[in-house]
C-alpha positions in Angstrom: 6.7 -52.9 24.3 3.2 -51.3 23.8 0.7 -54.0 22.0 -0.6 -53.5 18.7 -3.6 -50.8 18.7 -7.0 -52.8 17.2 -7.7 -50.5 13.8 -11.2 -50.3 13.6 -12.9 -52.6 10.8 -13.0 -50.6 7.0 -16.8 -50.9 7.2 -16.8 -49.2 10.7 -14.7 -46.3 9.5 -16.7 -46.3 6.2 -20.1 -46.2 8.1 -19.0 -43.4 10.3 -17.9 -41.1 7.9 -20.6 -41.4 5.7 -22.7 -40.4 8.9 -21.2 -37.3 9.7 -20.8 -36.2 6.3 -24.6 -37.0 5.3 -26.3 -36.6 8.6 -27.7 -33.1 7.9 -28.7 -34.2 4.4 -32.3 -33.2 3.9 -34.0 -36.2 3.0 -36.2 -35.7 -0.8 -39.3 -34.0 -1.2 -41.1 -36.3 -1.7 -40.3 -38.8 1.2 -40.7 -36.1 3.5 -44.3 -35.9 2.4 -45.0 -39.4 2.4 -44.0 -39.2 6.0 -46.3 -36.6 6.4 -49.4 -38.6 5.1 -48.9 -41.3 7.4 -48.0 -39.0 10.5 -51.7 -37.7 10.0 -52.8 -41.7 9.3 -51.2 -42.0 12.9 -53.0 -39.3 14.6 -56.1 -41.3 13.7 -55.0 -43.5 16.3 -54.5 -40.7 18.6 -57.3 -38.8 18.0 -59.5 -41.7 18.8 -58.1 -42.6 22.3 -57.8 -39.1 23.1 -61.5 -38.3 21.5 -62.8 -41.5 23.6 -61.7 -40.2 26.7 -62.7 -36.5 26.1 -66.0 -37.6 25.9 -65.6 -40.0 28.7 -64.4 -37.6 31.5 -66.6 -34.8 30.5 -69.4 -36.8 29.4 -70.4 -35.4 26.3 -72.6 -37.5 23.8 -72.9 -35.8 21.0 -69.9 -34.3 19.0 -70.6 -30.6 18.9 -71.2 -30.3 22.5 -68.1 -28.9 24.4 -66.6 -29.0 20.5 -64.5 -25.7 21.3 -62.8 -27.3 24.5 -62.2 -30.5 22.6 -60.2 -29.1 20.3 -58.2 -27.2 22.4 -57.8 -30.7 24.5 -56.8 -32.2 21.3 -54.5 -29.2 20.8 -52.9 -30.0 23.7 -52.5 -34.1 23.4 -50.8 -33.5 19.8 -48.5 -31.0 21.3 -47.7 -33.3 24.4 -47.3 -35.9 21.5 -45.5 -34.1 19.0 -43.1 -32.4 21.5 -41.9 -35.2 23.5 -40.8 -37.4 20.1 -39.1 -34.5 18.3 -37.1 -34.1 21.5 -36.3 -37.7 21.3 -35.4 -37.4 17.6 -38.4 -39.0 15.8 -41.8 -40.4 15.5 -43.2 -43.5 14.5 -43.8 -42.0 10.8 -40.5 -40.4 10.7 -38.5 -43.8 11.8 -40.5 -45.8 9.0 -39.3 -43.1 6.2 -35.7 -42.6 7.7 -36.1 -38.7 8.9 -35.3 -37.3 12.0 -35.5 -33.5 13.4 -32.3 -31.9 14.6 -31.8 -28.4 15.1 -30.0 -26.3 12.8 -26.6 -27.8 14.4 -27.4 -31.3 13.9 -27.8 -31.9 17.8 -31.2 -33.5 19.4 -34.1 -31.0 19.9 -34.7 -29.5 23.3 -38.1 -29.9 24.3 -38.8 -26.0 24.1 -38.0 -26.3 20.6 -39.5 -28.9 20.2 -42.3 -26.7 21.2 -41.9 -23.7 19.3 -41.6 -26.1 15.8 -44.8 -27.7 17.0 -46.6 -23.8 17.3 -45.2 -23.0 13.5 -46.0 -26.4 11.8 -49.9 -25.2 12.8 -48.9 -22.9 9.6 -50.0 -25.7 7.5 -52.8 -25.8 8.5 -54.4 -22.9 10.1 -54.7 -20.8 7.0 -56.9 -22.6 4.9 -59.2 -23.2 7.9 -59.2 -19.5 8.6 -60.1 -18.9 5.5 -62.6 -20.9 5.8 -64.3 -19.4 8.3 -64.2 -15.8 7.1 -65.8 -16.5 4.0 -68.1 -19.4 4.8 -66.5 -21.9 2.9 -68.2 -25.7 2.0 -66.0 -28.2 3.4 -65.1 -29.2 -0.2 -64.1 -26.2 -0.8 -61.8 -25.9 2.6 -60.6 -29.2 1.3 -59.3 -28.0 -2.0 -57.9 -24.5 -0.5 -56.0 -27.1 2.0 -54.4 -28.9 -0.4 -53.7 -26.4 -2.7 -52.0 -24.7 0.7 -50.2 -27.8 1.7 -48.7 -27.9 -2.1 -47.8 -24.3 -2.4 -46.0 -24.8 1.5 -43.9 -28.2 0.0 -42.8 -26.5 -3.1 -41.8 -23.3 -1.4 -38.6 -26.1 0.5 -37.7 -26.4 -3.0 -36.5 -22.9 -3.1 -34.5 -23.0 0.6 -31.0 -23.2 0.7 -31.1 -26.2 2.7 -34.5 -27.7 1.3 -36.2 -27.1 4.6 -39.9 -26.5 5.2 -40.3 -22.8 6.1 -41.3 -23.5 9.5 -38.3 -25.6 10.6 -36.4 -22.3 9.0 -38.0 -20.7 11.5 -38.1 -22.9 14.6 -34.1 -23.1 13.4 -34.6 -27.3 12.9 -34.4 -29.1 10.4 -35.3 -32.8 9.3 -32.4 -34.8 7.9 -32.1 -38.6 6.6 -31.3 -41.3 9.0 -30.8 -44.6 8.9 -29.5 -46.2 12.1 -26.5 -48.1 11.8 -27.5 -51.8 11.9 -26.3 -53.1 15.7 -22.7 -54.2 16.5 -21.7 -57.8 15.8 -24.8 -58.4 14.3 -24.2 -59.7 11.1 -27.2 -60.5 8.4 -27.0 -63.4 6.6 -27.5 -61.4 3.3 -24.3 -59.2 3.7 
């Protein structure tokens, strides 16, 4: 006689489901681009340290000197940074708002392209301060073609089948909602 097989709780099954069924639901518009304004609150952080030792190792004490290698060293530190968490599945920002990047599949990111997404998301910025540059712009005047840019990129989701930014159409990713399950066994007091 074979004993009884343990059915897995209701809520169990129920959480599962849901998780296949909505785990390549974009997450809103709008959440995606509060995420995105405290990404760039973030890379405050990160632009300090990596700023403070810039200037330490090549010794530079004023800000414009070396300013052409800095940025390319900043380049590079926001690319080591941005790469390695979307190949783990999210950053500190995207945890906070419930978004992770997947590729088109739903499966983790590799690290290459992880890459290649990091290469097109520049599209959100470099534009503006192109333009910028060609015609001499005032900084207040970068600042409003920025914005204007970054709102004309965000709407432009609204019109993809799948409400993805045009970059992560291109770098075939995608950002979906996630909420982690809450941990095995662990019961709140509240539920």
């Amino acid at each position: 006689m074979t004993p009884p097989s343990n059915p897995a709780p209701p809520d169990a099954v129920e959480r599962a489901g849901a998780a296949t069924t909505s785990s390549l639901i974009a997450p809103p518009l709008p959440r995606r681009m509060a995420c995105w304004l405290y990404e760039g609150m973030l890379l405050f952080g990160v632009v300090f340290i990596a700023g403070s030792l810039f200037s330490t190792l090549t010794q530079t004490r004023h800000a414009l000197d070396n300013r052409h290698l800095q940025q390319a060293f900043l380049f590079t530190v926001f690319g080591i940074y941005f790469v390695w968490l979307w190949s783990k599945g999210q950053t500190l920002a995207m945890k906070t708002w419930h978004i992770r990047v997947v590729d088109r599949d739903g499966r983790p990111l590799t690290q290459a392209r992880a890459l290649l997404r990091y290469v097109l998301s520049w599209i959100w910025v470099l534009p503006p301060l192109a333009a910028g540059g060609l015609f001499t712009l005032s900084g207040a005047e970068v600042s409003v073609l920025f914005v204007g840019w970054v709102l004309i990129w965000a709407i432009l989701a609204r019109f993809h089948p799948e409400r993805q930014f045009l970059h992560d159409a291109m770098a075939g990713t995608r950002l979906v909602h996630y909420k982690p399950p809450p941990p095995p066994g662990k019961r709140r007091w509240w539920m």
